[in-house]
MARDRENNU-936294 format. One record per residue: residue number from 0; x, y, z of N, C-alpha, C in turn; chain; residue in three letters. Coordinates in Angstrom, 3 decimals. Layout:
N
[NUM, [X, Y, Z], [X, Y, Z], [X, Y, Z], "A", "Ala"],
...
//
This chain:
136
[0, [-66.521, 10.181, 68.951], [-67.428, 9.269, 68.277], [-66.832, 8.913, 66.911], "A", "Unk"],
[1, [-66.721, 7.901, 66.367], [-66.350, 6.933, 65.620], [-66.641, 7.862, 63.805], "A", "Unk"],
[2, [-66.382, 8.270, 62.819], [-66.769, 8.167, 61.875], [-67.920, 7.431, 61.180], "A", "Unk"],
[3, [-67.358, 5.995, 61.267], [-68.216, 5.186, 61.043], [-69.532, 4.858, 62.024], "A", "Unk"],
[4, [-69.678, 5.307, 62.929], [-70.992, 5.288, 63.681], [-72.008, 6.450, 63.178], "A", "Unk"],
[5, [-71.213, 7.430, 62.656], [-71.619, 8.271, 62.169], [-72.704, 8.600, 61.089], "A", "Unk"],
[6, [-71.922, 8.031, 59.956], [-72.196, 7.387, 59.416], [-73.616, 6.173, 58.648], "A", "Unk"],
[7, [-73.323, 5.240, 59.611], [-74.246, 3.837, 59.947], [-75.655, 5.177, 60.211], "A", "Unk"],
[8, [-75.580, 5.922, 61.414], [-76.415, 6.124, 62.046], [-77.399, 7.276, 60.876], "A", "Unk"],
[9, [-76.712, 7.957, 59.954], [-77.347, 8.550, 58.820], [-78.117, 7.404, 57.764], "A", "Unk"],
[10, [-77.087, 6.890, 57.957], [-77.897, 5.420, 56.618], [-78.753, 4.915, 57.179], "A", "Unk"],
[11, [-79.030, 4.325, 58.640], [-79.888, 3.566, 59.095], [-81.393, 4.994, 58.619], "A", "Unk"],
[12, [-80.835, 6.135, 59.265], [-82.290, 6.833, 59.095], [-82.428, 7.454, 57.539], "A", "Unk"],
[13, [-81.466, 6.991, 56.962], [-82.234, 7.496, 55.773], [-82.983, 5.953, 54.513], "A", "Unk"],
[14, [-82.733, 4.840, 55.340], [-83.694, 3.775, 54.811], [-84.825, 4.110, 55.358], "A", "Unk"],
[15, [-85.097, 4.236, 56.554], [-87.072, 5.049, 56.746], [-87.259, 5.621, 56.463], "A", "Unk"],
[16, [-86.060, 7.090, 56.053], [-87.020, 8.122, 54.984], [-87.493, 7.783, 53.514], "A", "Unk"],
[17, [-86.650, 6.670, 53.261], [-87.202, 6.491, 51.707], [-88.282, 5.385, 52.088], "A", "Unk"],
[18, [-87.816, 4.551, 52.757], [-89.162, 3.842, 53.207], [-90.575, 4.681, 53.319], "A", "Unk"],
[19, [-90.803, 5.785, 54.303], [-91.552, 7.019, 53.949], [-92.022, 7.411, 52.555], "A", "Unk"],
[20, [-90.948, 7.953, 52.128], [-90.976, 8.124, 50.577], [-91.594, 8.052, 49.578], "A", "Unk"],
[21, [-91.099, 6.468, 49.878], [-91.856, 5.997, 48.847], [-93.332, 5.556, 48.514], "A", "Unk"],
[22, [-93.215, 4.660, 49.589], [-94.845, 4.449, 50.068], [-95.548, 6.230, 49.981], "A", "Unk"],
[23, [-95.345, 7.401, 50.007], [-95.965, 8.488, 49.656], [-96.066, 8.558, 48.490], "A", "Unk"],
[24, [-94.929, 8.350, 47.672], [-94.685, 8.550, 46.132], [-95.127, 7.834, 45.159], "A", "Unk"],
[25, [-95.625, 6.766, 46.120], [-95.720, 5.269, 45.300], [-94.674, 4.744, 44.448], "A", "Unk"],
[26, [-93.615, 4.618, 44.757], [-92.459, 4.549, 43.961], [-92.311, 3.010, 44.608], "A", "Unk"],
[27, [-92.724, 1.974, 43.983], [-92.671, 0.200, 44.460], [-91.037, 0.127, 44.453], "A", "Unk"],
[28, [-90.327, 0.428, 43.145], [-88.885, -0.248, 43.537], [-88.040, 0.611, 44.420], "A", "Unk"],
[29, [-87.994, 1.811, 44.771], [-87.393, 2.348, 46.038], [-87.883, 1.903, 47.002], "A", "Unk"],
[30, [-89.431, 1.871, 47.219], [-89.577, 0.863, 48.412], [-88.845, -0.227, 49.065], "A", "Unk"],
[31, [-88.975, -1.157, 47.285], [-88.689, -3.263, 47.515], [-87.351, -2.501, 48.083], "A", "Unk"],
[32, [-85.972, -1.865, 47.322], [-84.889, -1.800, 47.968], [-84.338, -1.423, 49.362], "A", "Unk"],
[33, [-85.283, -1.461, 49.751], [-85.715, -0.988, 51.333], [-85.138, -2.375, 52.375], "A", "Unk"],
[34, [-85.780, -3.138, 51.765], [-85.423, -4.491, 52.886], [-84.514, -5.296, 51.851], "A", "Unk"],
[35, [-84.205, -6.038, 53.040], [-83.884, -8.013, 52.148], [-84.742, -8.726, 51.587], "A", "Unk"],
[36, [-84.133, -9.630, 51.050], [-85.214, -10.654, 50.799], [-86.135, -11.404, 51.459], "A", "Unk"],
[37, [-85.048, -11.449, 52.659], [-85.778, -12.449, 53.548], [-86.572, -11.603, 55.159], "A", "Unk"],
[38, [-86.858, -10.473, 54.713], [-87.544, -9.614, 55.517], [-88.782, -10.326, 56.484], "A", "Unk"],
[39, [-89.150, -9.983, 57.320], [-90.285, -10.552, 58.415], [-90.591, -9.142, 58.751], "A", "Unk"],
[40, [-92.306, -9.732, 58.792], [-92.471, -7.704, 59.178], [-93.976, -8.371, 59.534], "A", "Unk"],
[41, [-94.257, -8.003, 61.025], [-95.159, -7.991, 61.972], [-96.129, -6.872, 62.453], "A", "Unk"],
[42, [-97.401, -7.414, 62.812], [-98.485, -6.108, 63.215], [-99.075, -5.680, 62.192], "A", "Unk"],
[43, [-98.951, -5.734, 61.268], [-99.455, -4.798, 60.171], [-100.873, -5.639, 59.306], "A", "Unk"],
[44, [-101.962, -5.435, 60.466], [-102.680, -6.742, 60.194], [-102.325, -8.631, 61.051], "A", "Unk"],
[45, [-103.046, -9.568, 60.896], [-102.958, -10.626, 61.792], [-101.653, -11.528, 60.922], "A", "Unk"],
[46, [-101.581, -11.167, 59.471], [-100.351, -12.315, 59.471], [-99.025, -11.681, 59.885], "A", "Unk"],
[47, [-98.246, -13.010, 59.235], [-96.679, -12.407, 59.455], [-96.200, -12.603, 57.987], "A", "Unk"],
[48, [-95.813, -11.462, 57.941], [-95.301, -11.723, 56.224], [-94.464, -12.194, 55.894], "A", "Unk"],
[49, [-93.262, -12.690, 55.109], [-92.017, -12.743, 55.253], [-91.654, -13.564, 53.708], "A", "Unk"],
[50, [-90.776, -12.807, 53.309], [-89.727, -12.006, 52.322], [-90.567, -10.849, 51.034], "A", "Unk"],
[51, [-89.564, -10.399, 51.083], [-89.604, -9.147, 50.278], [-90.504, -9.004, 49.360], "A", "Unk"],
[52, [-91.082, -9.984, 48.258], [-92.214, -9.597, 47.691], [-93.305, -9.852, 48.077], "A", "Unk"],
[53, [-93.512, -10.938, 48.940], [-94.785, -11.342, 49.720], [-94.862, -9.161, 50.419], "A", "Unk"],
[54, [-94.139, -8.974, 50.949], [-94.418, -7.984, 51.676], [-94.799, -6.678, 51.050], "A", "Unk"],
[55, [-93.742, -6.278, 49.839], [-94.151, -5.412, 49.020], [-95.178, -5.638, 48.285], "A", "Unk"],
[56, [-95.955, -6.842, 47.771], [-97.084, -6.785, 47.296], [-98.487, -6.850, 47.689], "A", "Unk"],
[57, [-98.458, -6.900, 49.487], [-98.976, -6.992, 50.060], [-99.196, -5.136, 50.340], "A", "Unk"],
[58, [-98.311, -4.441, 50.476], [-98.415, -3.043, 50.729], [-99.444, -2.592, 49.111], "A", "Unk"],
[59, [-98.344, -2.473, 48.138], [-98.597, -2.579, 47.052], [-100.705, -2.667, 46.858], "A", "Unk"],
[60, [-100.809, -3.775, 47.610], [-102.280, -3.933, 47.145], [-103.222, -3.115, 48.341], "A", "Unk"],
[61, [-102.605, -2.847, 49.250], [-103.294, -1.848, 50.546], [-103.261, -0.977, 50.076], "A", "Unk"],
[62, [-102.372, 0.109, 49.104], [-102.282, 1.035, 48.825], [-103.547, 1.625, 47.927], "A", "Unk"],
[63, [-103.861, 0.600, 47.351], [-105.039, 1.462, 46.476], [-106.536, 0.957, 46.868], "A", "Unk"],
[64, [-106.429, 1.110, 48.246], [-107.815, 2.074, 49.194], [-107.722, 2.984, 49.193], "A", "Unk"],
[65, [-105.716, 4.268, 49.228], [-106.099, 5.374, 49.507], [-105.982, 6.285, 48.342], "A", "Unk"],
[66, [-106.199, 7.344, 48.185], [-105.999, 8.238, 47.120], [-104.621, 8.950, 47.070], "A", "Unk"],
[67, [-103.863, 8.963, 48.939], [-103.057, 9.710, 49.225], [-102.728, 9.157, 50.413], "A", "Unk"],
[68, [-101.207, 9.201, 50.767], [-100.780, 8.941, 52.032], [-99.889, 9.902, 52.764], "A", "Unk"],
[69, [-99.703, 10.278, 53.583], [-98.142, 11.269, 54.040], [-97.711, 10.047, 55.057], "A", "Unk"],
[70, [-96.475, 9.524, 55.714], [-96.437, 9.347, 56.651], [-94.715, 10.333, 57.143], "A", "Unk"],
[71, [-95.269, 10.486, 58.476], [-93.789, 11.257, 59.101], [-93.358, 10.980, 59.941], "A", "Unk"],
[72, [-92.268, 10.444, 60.274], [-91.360, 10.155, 61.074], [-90.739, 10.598, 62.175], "A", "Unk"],
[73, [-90.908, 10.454, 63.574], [-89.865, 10.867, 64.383], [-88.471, 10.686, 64.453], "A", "Unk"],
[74, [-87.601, 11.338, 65.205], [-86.413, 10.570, 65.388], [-85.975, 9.797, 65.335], "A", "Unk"],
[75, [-85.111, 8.977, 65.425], [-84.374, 7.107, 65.333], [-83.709, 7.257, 66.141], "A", "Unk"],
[76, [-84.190, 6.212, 67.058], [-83.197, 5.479, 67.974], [-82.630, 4.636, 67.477], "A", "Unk"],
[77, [-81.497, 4.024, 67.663], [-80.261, 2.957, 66.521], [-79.192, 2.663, 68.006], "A", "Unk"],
[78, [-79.181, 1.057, 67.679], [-78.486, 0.332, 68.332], [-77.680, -0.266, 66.964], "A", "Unk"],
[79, [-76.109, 0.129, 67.231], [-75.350, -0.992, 66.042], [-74.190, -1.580, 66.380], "A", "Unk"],
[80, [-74.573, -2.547, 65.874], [-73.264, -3.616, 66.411], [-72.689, -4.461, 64.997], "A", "Unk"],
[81, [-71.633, -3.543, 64.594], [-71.299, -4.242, 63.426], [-72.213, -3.966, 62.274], "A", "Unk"],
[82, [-72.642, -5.321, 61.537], [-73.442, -5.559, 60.357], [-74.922, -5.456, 60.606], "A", "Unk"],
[83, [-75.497, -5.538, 61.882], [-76.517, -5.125, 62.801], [-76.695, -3.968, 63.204], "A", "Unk"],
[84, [-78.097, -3.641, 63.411], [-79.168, -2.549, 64.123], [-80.250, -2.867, 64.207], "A", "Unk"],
[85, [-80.540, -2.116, 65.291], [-82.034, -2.223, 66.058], [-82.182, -0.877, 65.922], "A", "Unk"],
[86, [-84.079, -0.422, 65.480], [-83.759, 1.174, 65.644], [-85.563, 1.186, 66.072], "A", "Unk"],
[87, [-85.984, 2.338, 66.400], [-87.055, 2.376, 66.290], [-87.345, 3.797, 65.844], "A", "Unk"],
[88, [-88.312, 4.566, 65.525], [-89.160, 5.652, 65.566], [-90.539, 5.962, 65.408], "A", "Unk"],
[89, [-90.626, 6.953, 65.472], [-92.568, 6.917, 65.572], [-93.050, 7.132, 64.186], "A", "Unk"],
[90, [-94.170, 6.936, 64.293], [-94.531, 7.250, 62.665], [-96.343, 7.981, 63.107], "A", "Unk"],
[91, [-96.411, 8.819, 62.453], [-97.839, 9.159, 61.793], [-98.144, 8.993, 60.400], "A", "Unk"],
[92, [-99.201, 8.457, 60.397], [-99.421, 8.286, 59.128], [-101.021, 8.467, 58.942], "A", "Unk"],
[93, [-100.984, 9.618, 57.948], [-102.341, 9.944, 57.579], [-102.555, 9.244, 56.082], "A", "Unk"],
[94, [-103.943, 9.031, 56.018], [-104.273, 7.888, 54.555], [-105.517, 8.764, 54.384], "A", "Unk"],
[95, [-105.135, 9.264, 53.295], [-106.673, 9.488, 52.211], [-107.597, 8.326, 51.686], "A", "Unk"],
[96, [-108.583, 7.995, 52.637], [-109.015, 7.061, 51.749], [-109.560, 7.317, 50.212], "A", "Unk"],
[97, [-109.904, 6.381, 49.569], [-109.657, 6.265, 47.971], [-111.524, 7.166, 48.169], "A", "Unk"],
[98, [-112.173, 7.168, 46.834], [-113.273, 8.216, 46.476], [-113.772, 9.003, 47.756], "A", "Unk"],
[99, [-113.156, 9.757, 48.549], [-113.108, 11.152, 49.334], [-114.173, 10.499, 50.562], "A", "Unk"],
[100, [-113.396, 8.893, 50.648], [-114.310, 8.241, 51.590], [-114.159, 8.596, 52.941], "A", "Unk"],
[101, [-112.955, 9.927, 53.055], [-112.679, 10.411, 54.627], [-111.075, 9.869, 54.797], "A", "Unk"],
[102, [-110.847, 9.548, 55.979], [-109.174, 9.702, 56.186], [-109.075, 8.622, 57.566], "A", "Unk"],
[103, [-107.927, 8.237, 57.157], [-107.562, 7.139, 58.323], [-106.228, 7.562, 59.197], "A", "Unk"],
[104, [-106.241, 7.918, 60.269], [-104.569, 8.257, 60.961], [-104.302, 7.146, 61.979], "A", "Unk"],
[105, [-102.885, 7.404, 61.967], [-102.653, 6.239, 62.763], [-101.103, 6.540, 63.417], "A", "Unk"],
[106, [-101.129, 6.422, 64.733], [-99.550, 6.880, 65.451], [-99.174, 5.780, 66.084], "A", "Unk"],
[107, [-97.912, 5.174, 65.917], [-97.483, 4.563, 66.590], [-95.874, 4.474, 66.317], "A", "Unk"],
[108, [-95.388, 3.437, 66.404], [-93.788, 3.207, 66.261], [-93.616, 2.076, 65.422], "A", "Unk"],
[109, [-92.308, 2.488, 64.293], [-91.842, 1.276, 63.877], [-90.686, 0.253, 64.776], "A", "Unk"],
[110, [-90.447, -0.705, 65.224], [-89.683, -1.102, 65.656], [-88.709, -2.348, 64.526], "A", "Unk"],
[111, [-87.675, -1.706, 64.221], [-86.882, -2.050, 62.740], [-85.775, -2.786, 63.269], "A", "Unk"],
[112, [-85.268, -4.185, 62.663], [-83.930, -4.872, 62.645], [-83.447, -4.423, 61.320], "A", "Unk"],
[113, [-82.248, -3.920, 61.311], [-81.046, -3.863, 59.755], [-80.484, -4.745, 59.940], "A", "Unk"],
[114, [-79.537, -5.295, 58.736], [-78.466, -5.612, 58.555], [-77.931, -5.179, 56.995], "A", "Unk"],
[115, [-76.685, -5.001, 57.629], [-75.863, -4.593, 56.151], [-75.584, -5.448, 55.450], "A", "Unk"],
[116, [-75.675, -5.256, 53.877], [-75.611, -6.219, 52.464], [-74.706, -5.313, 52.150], "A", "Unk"],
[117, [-74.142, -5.724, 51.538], [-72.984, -5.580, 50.304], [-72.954, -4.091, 50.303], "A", "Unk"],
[118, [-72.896, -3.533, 51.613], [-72.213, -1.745, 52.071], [-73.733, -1.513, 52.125], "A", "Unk"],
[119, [-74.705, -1.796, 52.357], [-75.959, -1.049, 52.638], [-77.147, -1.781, 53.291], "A", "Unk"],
[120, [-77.301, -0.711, 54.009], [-78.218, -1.316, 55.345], [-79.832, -1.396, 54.464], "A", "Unk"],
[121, [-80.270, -2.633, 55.427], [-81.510, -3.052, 54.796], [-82.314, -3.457, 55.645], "A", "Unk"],
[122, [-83.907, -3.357, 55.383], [-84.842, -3.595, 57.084], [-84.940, -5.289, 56.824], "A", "Unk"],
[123, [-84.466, -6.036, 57.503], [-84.964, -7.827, 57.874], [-86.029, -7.772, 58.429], "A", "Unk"],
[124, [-86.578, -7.032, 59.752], [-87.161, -7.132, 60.265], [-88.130, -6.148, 60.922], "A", "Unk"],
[125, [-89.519, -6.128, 60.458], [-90.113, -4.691, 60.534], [-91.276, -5.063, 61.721], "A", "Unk"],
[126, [-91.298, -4.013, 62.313], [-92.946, -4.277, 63.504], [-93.484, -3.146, 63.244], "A", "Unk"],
[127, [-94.552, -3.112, 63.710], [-95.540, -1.813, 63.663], [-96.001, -1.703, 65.334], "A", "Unk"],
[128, [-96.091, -0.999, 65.999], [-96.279, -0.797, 67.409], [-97.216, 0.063, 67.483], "A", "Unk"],
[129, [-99.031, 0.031, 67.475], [-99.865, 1.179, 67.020], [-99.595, 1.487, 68.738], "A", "Unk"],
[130, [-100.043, 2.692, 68.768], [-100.348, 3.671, 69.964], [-101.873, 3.998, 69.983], "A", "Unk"],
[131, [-102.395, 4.551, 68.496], [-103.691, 4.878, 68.472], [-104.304, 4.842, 66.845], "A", "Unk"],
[132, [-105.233, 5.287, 66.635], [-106.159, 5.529, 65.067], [-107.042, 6.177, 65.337], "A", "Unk"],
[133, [-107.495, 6.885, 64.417], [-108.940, 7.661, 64.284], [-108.918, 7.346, 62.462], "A", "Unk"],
[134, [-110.151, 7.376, 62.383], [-111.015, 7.627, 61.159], [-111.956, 8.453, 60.940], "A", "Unk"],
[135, [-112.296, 9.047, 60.476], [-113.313, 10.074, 59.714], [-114.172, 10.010, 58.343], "A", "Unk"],
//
């Protein structure tokens, strides 16, 4: 196996862990550096968002319903071809809602397009694939 597949395949999964991350940490500019500019990111609600601050400020303003978020990640699957990837993994994500209004979970899969910028991979293209939710 290739070095460089090697590689790719660490970077691709360590943009969802900070993607993760951050959105836990609330850390907005590790997030924004997460994607491109010209990002498209689907499911997450009825629109379609698309580029990078439409999207981050759109999270940005979801965020303070909750008091607290974890989300955790399964494995990554990664398809790469070149300056391209396709990857997916699962996500749970538990949400504190904001004044101890109870808790929102939610499992499903991200289904992620990269492409590499200037030596670093970035999400263009984000889906959300729910499986299920509960609230409390």
């Amino acid at each position: 196996m290739p070095d460089q597949y090697i590689l790719d395949r660490i970077q691709l999964q360590d943009v969802m862990l900070d993607y993760a991350a951050a959105v836990d940490q609330r850390d907005r500019n590790r997030y924004r550096n997460c994607f491109t500019e010209d990002v498209e990111v689907f499911n997450f609600g009825e629109e379609i968002y698309r580029g990078r601050d439409v999207w981050v400020d759109y999270v940005w303003n979801a965020l303070s319903n909750y008091s607290a978020t974890q989300h955790l990640l399964g494995p990554q699957l990664a398809t790469i071809g070149g300056d391209a990837a396709t990857t997916r993994c699962d996500v749970q994500a538990l949400h504190f809602l904001a004044d101890d209004a109870g808790r929102f979970i939610l499992w499903g899969s991200y289904l992620t397009n990269m492409r590499r910028e200037q030596g670093q991979w970035k999400i263009c293209r984000h889906e959300l694939s729910v499986v299920g939710t509960s609230q409390d």
